[in-house]
N, C-alpha and C positions, 0 to 999 in steps of 0.2 A: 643817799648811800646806794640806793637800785642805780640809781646812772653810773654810779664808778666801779663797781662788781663785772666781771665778766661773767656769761652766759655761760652754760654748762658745754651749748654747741661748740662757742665761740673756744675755750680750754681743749673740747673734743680735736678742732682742725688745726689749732698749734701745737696740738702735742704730737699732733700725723695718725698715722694707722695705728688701730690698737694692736698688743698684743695680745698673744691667748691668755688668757686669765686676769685680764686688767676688768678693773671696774666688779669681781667675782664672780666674771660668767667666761665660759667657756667660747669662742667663737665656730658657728655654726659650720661641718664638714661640708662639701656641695660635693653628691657623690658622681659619678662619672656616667654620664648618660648610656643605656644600654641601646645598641643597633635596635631602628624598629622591625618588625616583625613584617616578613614578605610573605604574601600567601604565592602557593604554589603555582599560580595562576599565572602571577606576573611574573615569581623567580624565575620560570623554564616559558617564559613568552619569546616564542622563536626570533630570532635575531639576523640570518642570512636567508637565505633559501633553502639550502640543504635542510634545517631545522625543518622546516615544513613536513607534515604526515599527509599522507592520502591525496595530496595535490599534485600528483607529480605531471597531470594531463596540460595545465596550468602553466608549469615552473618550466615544463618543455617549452611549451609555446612563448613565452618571454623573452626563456634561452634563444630562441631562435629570432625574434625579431630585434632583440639586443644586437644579436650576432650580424644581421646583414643590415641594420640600420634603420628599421622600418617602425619608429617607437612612435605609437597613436597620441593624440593631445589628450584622449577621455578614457578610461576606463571603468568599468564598473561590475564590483564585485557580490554576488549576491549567492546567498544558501543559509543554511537553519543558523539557530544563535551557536556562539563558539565554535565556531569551525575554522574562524583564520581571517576574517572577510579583513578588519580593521588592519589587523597586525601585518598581513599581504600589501596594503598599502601605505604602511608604514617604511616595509621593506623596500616597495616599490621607490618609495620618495626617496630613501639613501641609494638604493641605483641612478635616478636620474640625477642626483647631486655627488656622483661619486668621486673623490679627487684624494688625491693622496696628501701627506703633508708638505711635499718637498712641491706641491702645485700641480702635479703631473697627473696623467691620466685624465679617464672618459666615463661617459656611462655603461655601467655596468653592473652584470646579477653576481661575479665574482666577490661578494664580500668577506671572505676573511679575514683580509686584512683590512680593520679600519680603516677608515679614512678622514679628514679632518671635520667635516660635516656630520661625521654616523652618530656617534656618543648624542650631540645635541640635537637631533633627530629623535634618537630613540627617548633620550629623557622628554619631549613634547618640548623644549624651548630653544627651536631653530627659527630666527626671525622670518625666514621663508618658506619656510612650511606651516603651512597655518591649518588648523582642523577643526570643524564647527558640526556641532551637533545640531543635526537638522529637527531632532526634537525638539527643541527648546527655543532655537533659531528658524521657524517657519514662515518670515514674512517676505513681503519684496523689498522691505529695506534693509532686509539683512544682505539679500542677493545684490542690492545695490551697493553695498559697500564693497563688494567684492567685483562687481562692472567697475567702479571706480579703483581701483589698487593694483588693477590686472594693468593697466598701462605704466606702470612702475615696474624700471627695471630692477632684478631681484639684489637685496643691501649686499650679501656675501656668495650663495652661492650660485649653480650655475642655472638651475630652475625655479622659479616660483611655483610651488607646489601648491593646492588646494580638495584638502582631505573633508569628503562631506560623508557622516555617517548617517545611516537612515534617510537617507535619502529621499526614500518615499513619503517621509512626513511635509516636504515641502508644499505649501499651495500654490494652488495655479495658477497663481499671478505669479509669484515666487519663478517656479519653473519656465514660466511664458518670457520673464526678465532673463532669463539664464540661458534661453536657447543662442540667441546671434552671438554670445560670447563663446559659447560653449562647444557651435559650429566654426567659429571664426579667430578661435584665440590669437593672443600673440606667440611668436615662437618661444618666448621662454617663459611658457605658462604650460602646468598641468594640472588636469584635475580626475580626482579619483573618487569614486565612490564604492559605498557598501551599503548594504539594504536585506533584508530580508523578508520584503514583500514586491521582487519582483513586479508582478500582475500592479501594481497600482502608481508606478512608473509608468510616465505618458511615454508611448511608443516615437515623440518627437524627439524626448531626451533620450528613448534605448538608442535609437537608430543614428544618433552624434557618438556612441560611443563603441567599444569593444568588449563585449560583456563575456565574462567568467564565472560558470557555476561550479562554485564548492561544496564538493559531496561530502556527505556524511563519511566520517573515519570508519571504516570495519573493527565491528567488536574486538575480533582477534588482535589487529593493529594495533587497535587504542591498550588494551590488558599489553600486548610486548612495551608499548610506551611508558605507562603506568609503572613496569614492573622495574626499568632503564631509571627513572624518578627515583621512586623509593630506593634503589641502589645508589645514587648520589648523596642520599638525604639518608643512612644508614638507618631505615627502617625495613622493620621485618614486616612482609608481607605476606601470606598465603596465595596461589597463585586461583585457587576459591575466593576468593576474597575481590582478588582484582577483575577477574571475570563477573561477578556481579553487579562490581561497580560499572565495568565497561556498560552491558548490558544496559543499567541504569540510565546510562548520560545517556543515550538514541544517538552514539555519534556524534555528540560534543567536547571538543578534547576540555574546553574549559569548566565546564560540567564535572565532567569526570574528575578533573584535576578537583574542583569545588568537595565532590565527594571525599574525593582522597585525603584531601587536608582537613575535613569534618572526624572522616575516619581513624587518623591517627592522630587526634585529641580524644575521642571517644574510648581508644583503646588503649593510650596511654604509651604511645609511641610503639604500637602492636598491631596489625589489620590482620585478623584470621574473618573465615566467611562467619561464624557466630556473633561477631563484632558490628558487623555488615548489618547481616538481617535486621537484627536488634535496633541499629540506625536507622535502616528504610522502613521499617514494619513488613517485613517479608519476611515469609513460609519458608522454614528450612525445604531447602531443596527436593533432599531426602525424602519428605515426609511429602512434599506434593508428588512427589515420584510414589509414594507408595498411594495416596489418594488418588491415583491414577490409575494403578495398578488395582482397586477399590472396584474402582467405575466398571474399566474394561471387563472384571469376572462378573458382574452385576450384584456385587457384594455393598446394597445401599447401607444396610446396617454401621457395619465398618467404615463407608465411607463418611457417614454421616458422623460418627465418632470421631471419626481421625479431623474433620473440617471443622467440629466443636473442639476438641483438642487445640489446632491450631489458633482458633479465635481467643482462646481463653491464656494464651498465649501473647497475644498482641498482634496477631495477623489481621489482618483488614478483610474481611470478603471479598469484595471487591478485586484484589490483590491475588490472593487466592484464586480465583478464576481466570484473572488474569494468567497467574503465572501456568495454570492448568492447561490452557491456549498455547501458550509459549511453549509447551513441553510438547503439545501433539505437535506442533509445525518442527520439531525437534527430530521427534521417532520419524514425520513423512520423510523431510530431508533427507536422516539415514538409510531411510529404505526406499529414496530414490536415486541418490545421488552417494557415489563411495565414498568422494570427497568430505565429503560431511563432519566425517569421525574424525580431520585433523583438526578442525578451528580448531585454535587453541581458547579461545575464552569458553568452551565449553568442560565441566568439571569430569572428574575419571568417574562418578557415579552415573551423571548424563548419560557418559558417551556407553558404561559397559552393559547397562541396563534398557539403554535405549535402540541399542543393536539388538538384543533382546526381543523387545515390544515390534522393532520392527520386521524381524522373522516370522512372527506369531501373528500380527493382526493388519488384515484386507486393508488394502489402499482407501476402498468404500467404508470403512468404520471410522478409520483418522480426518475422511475428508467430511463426514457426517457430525464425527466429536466437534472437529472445526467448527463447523457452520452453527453448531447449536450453542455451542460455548462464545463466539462473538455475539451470537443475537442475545444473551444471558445475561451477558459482561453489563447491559445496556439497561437490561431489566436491574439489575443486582447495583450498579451506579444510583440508578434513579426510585429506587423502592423507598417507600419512607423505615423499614426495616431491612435493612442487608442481610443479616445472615440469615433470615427466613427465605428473604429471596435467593439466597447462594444455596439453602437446601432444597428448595422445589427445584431448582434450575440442576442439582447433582441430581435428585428422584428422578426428573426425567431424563436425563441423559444416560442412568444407570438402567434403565428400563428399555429406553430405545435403543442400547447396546445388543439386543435380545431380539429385539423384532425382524422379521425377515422380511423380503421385497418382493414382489407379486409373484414372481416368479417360482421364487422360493416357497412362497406358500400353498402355490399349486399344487406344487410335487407335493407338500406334504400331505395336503386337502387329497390329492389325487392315488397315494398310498397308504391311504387313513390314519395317515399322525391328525394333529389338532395343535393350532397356533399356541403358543406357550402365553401364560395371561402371568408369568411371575418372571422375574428376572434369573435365568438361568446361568452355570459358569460359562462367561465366553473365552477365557482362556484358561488354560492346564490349570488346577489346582493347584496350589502350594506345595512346597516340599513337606511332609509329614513332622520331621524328625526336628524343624525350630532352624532348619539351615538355610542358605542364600535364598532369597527372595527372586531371583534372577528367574526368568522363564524358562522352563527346557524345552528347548528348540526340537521343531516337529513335532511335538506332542499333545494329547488335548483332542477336544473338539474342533473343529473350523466356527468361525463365529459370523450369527449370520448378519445381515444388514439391518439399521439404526431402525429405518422407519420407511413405509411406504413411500415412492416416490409422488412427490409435491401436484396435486391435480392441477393435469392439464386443460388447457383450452377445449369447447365443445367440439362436438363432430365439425369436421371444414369440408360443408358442402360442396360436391363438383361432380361431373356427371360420370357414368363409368365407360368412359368411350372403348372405342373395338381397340384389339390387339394391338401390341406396336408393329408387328407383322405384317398383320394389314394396313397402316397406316403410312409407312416408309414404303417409301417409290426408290430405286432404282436411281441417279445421276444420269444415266446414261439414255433412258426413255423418253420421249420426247412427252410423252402428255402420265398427268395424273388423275387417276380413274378411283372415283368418289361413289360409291354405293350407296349412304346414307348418312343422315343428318351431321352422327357422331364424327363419320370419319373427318366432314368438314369443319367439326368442330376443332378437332385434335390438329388437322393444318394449319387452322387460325392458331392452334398456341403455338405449337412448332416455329411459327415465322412470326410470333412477339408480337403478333395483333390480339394483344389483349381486352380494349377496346369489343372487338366485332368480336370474340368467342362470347364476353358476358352477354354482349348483347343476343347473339345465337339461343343462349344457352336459359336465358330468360325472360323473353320478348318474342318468342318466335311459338308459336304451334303448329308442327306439322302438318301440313295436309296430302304432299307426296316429293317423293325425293328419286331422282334416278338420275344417270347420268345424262348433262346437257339439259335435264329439265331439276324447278324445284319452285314449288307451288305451295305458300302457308298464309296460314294467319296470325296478324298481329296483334301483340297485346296493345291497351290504350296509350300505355306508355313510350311505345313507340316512336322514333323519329320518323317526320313525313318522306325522307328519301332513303331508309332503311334499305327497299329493293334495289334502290341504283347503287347502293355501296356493296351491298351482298353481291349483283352481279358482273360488278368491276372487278372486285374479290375473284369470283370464281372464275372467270373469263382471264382472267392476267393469271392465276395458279395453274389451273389445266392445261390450257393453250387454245381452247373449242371457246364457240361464241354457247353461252346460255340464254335459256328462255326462263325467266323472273317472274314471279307475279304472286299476287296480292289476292288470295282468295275469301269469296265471301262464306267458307263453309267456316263452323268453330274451329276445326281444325280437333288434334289430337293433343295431352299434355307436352308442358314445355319439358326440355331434360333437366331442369332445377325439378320442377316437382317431379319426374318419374324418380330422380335420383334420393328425393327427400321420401319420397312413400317406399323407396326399398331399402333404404335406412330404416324408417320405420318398422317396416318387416322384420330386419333383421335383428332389430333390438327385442323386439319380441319373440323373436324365436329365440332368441340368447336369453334373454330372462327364466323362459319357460324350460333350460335349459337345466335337469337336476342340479348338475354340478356346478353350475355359475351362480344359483342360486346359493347356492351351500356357501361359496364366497362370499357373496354378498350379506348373507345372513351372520357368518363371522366376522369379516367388516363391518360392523355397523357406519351409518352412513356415506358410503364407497358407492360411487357412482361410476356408471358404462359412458366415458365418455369418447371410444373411437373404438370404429370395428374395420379389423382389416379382415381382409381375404387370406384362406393358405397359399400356400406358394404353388401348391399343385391347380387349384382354381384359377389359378392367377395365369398361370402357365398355362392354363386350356382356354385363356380368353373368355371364361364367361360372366356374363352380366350380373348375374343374381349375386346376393353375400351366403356364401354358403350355411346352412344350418349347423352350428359345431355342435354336434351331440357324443363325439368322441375325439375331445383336442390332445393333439401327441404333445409331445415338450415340446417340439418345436414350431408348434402351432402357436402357440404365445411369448412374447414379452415384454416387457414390462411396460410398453404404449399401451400394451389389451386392455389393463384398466385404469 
């Protein structure tokens, strides 16, 4: 009886397709596949050349070897990630395949109008362009399949393209395969690269090709691009907002783009700059402007408040400091350059606050804030606690705001003020009354310098030779007339015999010196033909024959020691010197490491360092200690 029964299947296929509600089930809807989702990245990924930003040094030079025919087999495109390196030579491969549909046309950077190549070009599955990722493909027998394929003329179009990204991942067998092809292609072969380690490209492959560096996009640029985007894609954006994210990407438009599309899912199709921060973990602006404003009055208190506030917040220290950095190279630019106030990716708080700061405080405090807040940034990265290290590193920068520079402290040492030991206001106090924060311009104290300048090198022994007065001859005299030792010293430098002055100047002990004659004693150290080179010297300088010679008295010191024992001198009379003492004693640790002469001294030619027992202002600066 089972063998004469049909099967439920076998009733299912001769009765055909079911209907909706046969068997008392409903048949299942298939509902309509939604588009997949493009990130911004690739939707707005440049398409001709015109699309291109910040490259225009680039798209020039192309234009122009397009234009008179001069198009290279190799080129190679390298700079930071996202800046275009691939997508350039993507463009590149539909210029050299460019043809129209009706067959016509040539190569060309003209792409508006498609052409019948572009479309399968840009989607990646043009059987003649072909692009291998040298990351993943790094041997010689990947390069070999490409030695083999390059003598194949191309299936459709008019070049056989060869797109290698990262280039520099290749090995050097790899590379060593790829030079005679790469020297020697055939003519209807190209090949393009992109990289962004430069430096690690064998100079045998830069020099087969045409290399193009692609710069970073300007903040300003990339924020107008950004803001071109989000008006296609009808998002609202703040132009705060975009300016941060520029800033953020260092010049990556894909970066930025990456941001952008982060940002308007975070905000829920919204980018204001509080949407931003929140995103990166970044310090409202605002609030590093004022913890800057902190610093500068030496108001550690407050700053130190306002730097816990923002941590407790979600700010990173790190971060923080960083962006503290950002804002002084912000105020310098202002206050050195006019231009400055238009970027546009800088916000209207930046710009009107920061014109401000830049009226009020010394080019030497912002170049001082600089140097101590990068060496900080490094400390404050690598601490095993950040924000303790992000507060020691605000206490002393809030304190070195206050400190003055040798200079400075003279005068004050020398009008009986006394160096400040507490961080004083370095700029105008606040408004009273709870209103704008902003500085009022001209007012206030002057603020003095961060911190002593950095000790230099010891005293740099060298002898105090005569006058330049007496030392300069005339062009026009036939002979040069030498009185003593020094003078012959100071000809040897004059004429870049450096050589014979040290030797002069430390090997030699006078025993008499006058013109046409010159008689000493050598040290042990001495070369044995010392006197024959001293009297070819002086015999070819003057124009007179001399008499030389090697005497057996001791002789007198050399000028390295006469010049080291009036150094010596004079450091101790500078010591014993009330007033340098008083410095000293307020410095603690502050060492005498050079002593110059006044100008008036200097000017009378004499040898000694004079005793300064009463220095004008303009007897010191800031070299004196």
């Amino acid at each position: 009886m089972a063998d004469t029964l049909p099967s439920v299947t076998d009733t299912l296929l001769d009765a055909g397709p079911a209907e909706p509600g046969m068997f008392g089930f409903s048949a299942p809807q298939t509902p309509a596949a939604a588009p997949a989702y493009r990130v911004l990245a690739r939707k707005y990924r440049p398409q001709i050349f015109d699309d291109l930003i910040g490259q225009e040094a680039m798209v020039r030079t192309l234009a122009n070897a397009f234009a008179v025919g001069r198009v290279h087999q190799a080129y190679i495109f390298t700079g930071v990630r996202g800046v275009g390196k691939t997508t350039t030579a993507r463009i590149l491969a539909r210029a050299f395949n460019y043809e129209r549909e009706d067959g016509t046309g040539g190569p060309t950077i003209d792409l508006a109008v498609p052409g019948r190549h572009c479309q399968a070009i840009i989607d990646g599955r043009h059987v003649d362009v072909i692009e291998m990722d040298a990351a993943s493909h790094t041997g010689i027998d990947d390069i070999r399949e490409i030695i083999e394929s390059v003598r194949y003329q191309p299936a459709y179009a008019r070049n056989k393209v060869y797109i290698i990204d990262e280039v520099h991942m290749l090995s050097k067998a790899a590379f060593n395969g790829l030079l005679k092809t790469l020297e020697e292609p055939p003519p209807h072969v190209k090949f393009l690269f992109a990289t962004t380690e430069i430096r690690k490209v064998p100079i045998t492959v830069l020099s087969r090709c045409q290399r193009f560096d692609l710069r970073r996009i300007d903040a300003g640029m990339l924020a107008e691009h950004l803001a071109k985007i989000c008006r296609l894609e009808g998002v609202d954006a703040e132009p705060e907002a975009l300016g941060i994210i520029s800033r953020s990407a260092e010049g990556s438009v894909r970066d930025a783009l990456s941001l952008l599309d982060q940002a308007i899912a975070h905000g829920a199709g919204k980018v204001d700059g509080e949407t931003v921060r929140a995103m990166l973990g970044l310090a409202d602006r605002g609030r590093v402007i004022d913890l800057f404003e902190h610093l500068m009055r030496g108001d550690v208190q407050s700053a130190l408040a306002e730097l816990g506030a923002q941590y407790k917040d979600g700010a990173d220290p790190s971060v923080i400091v960083s962006d503290l950095a950002e804002y002084v190279h912000i105020v310098t630019r202002l206050k050195l350059v006019a231009e400055a106030a238009k970027d546009p990716s800088m916000t209207e708080v930046e710009r009107v606050r920061g014109l401000g700061f830049a009226k009020d405080l010394p080019l030497r405090i912002l170049t001082r804030a600089w140097q101590i807040l990068l060496k900080g940034l490094a400390e404050v990265q690598a601490a095993p606690r950040p924000l303790a290290a992000a507060e020691m590193l605000l206490v002393r920068l809030a304190f070195a705001a206050d400190l003055p520079t040798p200079d400075e402290a003279i005068r004050l040492l020398r009008d009986g003020g006394s160096i400040p030991a507490a961080p004083a206001n370095a700029l105008p106090p606040p408004p009273p009354s709870g209103g704008s924060r902003m500085l009022a311009s001209g007012g206030g104290p002057s603020i003095q310098s961060f911190a002593p300048s950095p000790a230099r090198p010891q005293f740099e022994t060298h002898t105090n030779l005569a006058p330049a007065s007496a030392r300069m001859v005339a062009a026009s005299e036939p002979k040069l007339v030498l009185r003593r030792l020094e003078d012959f010293v100071a000809l040897a430098e004059e004429r870049r015999e450096i050589d014979l002055k040290i030797v002069l100047e430390r090997h030699v002990r006078p025993v008499r010196f006058e013109m046409g004659t010159f008689e000493f004693a050598a040290m042990p150290t001495a070369a044995p033909d010392l006197a024959n080179k001293i009297k070819k010297a002086l015999d070819e300088w003057t124009g007179i024959r001399w008499a030389v010679a090697i005497s057996q008295e001791e002789g007198g010191e050399t000028l390295f020691e006469r010049s080291q024992a009036r150094q010596a001198e004079a450091e101790r009379g500078i010591r014993s010197n009330p007033f340098v003492r008083s410095v000293l004693e307020k410095f603690p640790g502050a060492q005498i490491v050079n002593i110059q002469q006044k100008a008036a001294a200097a000017e009378a030619g004499e040898d000694e360092t004079p005793y300064l027992d009463e220095p004008s202002e303009s007897g010191y600066t800031d070299d004196d200690l």
